[in-house]
C-alpha positions in Angstrom: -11.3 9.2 -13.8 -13.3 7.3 -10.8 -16.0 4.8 -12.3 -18.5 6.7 -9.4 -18.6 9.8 -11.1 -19.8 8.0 -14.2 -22.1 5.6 -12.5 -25.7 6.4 -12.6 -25.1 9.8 -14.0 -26.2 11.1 -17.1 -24.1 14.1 -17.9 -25.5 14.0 -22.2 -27.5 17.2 -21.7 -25.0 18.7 -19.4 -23.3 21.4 -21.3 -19.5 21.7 -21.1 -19.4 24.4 -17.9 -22.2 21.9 -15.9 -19.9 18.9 -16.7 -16.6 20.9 -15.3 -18.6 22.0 -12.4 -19.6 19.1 -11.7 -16.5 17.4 -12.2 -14.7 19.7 -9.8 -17.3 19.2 -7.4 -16.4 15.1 -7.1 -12.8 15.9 -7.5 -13.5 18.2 -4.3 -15.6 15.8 -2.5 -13.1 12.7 -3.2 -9.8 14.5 -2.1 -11.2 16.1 0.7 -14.4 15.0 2.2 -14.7 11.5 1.8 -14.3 8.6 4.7 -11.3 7.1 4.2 -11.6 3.4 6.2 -8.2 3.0 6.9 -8.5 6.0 8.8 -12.0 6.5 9.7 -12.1 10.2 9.0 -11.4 12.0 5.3 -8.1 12.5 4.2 -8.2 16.3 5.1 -9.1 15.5 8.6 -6.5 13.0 8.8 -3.7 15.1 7.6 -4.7 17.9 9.9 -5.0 15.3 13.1 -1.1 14.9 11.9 -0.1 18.6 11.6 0.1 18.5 8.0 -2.6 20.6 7.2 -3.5 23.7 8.9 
């Protein structure tokens, strides 16, 4: 697990289904959406600028 999901976040009064939700949420976010610098463009983008992804 990413140290930037923890970071700032206080998920103590989160109950067990706002924590997964939440969780999924960044997993989503950090497979699919974020800027990748190597690339310059999120993995998802990259893959489909290769063909890889439809």
């Amino acid at each position: 697990m990413k140290q930037e999901f923890y970071y700032n976040q206080n998920h103590q009064d989160d109950s067990i289904d706002e924590f997964i939700d939440a969780l999924e949420a960044y997993l989503v976010w950090y497979r699919d959406e974020r800027i990748k610098t190597e690339y310059g463009m999120s993995i998802r983008r990259h893959r489909q600028a290769l063909g890889l992804m439809a």
